[in-house]
C-alpha positions as CSV (number, residue, x, y, z in Angstrom):
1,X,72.4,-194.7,-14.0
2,X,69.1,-194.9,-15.5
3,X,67.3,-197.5,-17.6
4,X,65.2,-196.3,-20.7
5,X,63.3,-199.3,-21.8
6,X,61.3,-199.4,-25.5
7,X,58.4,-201.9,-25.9
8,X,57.5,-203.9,-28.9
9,X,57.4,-207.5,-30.4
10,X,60.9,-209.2,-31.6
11,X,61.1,-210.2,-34.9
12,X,61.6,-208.5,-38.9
13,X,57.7,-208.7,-39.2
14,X,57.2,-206.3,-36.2
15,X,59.8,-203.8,-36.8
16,X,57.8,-201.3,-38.1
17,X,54.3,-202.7,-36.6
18,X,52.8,-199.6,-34.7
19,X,53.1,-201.6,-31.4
20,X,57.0,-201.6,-31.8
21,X,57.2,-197.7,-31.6
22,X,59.4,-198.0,-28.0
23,X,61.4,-199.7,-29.9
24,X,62.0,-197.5,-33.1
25,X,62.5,-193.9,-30.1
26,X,65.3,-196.3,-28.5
27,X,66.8,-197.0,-32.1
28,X,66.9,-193.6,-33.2
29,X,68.3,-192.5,-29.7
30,X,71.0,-195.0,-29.7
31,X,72.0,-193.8,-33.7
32,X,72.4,-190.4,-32.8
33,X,74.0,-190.4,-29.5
34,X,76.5,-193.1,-30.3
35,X,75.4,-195.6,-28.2
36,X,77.5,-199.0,-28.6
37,X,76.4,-201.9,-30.3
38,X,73.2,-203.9,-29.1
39,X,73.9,-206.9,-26.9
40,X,72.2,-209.8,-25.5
41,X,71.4,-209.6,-21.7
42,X,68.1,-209.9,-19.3
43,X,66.5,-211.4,-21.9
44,X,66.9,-208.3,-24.0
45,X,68.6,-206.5,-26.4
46,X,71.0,-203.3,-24.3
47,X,73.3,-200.8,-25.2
48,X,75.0,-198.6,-22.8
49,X,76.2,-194.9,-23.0
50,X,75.6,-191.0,-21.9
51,X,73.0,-189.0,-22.8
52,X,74.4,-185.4,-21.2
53,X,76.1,-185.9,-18.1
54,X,73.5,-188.8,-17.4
55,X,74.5,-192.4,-18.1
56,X,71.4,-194.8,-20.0
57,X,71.1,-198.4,-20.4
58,X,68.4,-198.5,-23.3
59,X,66.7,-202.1,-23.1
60,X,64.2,-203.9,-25.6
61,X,62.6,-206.6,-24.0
62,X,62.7,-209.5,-26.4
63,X,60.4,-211.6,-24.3
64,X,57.0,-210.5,-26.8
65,X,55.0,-207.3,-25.1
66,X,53.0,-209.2,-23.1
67,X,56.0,-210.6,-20.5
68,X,58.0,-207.3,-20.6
69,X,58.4,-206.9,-17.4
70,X,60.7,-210.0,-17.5
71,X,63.3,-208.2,-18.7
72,X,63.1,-205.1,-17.2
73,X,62.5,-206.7,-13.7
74,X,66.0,-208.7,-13.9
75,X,67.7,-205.4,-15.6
76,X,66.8,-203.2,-12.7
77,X,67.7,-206.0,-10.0
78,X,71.2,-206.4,-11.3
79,X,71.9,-203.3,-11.3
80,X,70.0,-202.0,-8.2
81,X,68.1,-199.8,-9.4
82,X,64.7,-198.6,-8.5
83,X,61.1,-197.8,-10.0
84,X,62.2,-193.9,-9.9
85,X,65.3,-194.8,-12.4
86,X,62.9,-195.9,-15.1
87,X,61.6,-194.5,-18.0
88,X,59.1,-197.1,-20.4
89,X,58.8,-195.6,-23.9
90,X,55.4,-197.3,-25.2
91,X,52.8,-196.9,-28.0
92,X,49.3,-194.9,-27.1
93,X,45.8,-195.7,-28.9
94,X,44.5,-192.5,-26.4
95,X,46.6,-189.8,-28.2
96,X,46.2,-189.3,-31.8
97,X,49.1,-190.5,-34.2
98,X,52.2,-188.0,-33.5
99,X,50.8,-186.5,-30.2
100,X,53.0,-187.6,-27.4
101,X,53.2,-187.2,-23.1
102,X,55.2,-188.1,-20.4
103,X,53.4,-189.4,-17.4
104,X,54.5,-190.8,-13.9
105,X,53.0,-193.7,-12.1
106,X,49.2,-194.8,-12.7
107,X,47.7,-197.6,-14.5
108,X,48.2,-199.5,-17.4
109,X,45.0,-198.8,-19.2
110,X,44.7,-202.3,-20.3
111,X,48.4,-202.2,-22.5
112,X,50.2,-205.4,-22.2
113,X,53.6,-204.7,-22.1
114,X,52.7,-202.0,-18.9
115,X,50.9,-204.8,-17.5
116,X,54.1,-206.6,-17.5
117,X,56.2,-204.3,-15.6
118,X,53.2,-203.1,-13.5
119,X,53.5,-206.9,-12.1
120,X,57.0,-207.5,-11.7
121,X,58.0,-203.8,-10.7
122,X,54.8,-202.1,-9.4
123,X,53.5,-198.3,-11.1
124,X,55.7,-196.4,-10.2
125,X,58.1,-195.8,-13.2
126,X,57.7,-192.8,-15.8
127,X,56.1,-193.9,-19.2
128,X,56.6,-191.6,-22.3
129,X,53.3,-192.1,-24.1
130,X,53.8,-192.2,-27.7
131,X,50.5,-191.5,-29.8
132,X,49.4,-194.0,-32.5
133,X,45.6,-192.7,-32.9
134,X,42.8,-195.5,-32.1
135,X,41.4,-197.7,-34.6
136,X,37.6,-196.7,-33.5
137,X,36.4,-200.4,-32.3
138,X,37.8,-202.4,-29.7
139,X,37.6,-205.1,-31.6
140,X,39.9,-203.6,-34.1
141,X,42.8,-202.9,-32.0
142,X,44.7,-205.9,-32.2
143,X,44.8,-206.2,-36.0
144,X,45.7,-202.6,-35.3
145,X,48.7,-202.1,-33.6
146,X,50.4,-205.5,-35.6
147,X,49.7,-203.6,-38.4
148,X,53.0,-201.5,-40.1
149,X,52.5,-197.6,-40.3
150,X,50.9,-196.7,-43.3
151,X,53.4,-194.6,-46.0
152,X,51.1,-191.3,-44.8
153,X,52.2,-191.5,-41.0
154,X,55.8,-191.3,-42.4
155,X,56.9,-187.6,-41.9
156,X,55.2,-186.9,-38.4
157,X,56.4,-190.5,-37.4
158,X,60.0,-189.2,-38.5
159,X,59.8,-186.1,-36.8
160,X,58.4,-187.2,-33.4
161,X,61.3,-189.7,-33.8
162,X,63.8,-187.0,-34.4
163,X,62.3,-185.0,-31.5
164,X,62.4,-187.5,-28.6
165,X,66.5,-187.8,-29.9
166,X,67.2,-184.4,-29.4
167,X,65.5,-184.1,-26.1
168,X,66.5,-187.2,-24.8
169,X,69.4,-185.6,-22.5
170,X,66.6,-183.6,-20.9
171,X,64.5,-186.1,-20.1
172,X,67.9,-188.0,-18.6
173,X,68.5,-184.9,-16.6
174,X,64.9,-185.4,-15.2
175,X,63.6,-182.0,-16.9
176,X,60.5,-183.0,-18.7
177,X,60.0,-179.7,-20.3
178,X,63.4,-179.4,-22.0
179,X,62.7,-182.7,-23.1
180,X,59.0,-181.2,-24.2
181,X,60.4,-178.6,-25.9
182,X,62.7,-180.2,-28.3
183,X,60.0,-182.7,-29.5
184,X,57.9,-179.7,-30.1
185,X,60.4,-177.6,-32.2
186,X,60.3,-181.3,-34.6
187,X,57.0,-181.7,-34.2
188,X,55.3,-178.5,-34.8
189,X,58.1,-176.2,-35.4
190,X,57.5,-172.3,-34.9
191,X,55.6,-170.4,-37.1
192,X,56.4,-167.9,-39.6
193,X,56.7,-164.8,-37.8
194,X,55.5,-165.8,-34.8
195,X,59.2,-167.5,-33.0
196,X,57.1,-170.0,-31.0
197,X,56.1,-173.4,-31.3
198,X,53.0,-175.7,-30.5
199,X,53.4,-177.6,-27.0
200,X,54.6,-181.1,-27.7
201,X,51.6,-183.3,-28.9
202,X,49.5,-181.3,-29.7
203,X,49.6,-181.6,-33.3
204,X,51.1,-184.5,-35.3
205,X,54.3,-183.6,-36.8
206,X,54.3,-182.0,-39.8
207,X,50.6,-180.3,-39.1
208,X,51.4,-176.9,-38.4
209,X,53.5,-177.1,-41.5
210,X,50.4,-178.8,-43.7
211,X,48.2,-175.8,-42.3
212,X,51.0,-173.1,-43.0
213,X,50.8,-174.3,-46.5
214,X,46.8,-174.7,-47.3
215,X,46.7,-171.0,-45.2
216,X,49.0,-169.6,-47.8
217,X,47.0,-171.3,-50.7
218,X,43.8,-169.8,-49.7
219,X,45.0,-166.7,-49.2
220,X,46.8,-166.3,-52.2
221,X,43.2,-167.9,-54.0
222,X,41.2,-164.5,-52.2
223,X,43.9,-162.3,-52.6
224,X,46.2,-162.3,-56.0
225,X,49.4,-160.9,-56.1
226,X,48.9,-157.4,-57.8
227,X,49.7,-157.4,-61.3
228,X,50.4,-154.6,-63.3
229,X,47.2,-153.1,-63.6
230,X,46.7,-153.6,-60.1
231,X,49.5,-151.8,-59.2
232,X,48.9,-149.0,-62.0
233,X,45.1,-148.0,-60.6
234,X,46.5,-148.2,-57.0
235,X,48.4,-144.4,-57.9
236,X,47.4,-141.4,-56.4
237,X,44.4,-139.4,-58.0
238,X,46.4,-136.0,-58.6
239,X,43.1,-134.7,-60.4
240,X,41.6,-131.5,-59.0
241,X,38.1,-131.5,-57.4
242,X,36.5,-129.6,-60.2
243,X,38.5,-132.0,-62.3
244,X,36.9,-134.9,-60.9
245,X,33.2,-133.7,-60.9
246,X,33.6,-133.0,-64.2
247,X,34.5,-136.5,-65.4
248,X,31.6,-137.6,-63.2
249,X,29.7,-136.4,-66.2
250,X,31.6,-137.2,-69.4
């Protein structure tokens, strides 16, 4: 068994703060694997059910970020479980909004909710980094991430949503890059043409689909589809040489 824990702040005025993004990747996960109905327990909200062949308990603290590791401290001692069995989904001011990575062990870069765990677990648990971009002051960053996504971050924020879902088996199954892969193919899907995608966080969702289109628009702006003029003076020249020299000089 393995615990997937989501961080973010209880409450309807967080829900779709940019600090409560672990929380929105368990949701969607839970809606499209079929997970049963949020319960009560460890000072959390829990569900329970497979991803694959693996079995997932997907916990939201609901202790506020700052004392996360409340919950998921009692959650992995009932059910004797260790530091290699968790995965922390968690919002990222590092990456830029849509970009995502999986890391294991380190620090907590000064997030609260890792903090948390880091204190009642230790470091040693597997984070999945999920890019929100960085306000540009420190001092901006806590009016920042209590703030709801603006209506622009809707479509990547969707797709990097729909992404971690499909490849949340793989990441179950401990292999990162099937996991990789899937958020990529939602994320920045493959080009026309070209049958591959952009690694995983590379782009925000929805970017190599924004450049496909501007591409195509200056293109078609420096080259015009032929019309039928065009396509008339593009015939073969079926005159003769002397032919030609002579209309040299009409």
């Amino acid at each position: 068994m393995q615990i997937f824990a989501g961080l973010g702040n209880p409450g309807g005025q967080y829900a779709r703060n940019r600090h409560n993004i672990g929380f929105m990747a368990l949701d969607r996960i839970a809606e499209d694997h079929g997970f049963g109905p949020w319960k009560a327990k460890f000072q959390a909200e829990m569900t329970e059910g497979r991803l694959g062949g693996e079995k997932v308990l997907l916990l939201k603290p609901m202790t506020y970020m700052n004392r996360s590791g409340q919950a998921v401290g009692e959650a992995l001692r009932f059910y004797k479980l260790g530091r290699e069995d968790l995965t922390v989904f968690h919002d990222e001011l590092d990456l830029a909004p849509g970009k995502l990575k999986v890391k294991s062990g380190g620090g907590h870069a000064g997030h609260n909710g890792l903090r948390s765990i880091h204190g009642h677990v230790g470091d040693a648990y597997a984070r999945v980094r999920l890019g929100i971009g960085h306000p540009g002051r420190k001092e901006l960053v806590a009016g920042y991430v209590l703030h709801d996504f603006a209506k622009a971050d809707e479509d990547w924020l969707d797709d990097l949503l729909r992404g971690i879902s499909d490849g949340a088996p793989g990441l179950a199954a401990g292999d990162v890059s099937r996991f990789l892969n899937a958020v990529a193919l939602r994320v920045s899907p493959p080009r026309s043409g070209t049958g591959t995608a952009k690694p995983a966080g590379e782009k925000g969702a929805g970017g190599a689909k924004a450049d496909d289109r501007k591409a195509n628009d200056r293109k078609a702006a420096i080259n015009p589809a032929p019309g039928p003029e065009a396509e008339e003076a593009a015939e073969p020249d079926t005159r003769s040489a002397l032919q030609k020299l002579a209309d040299r000089f009409r």
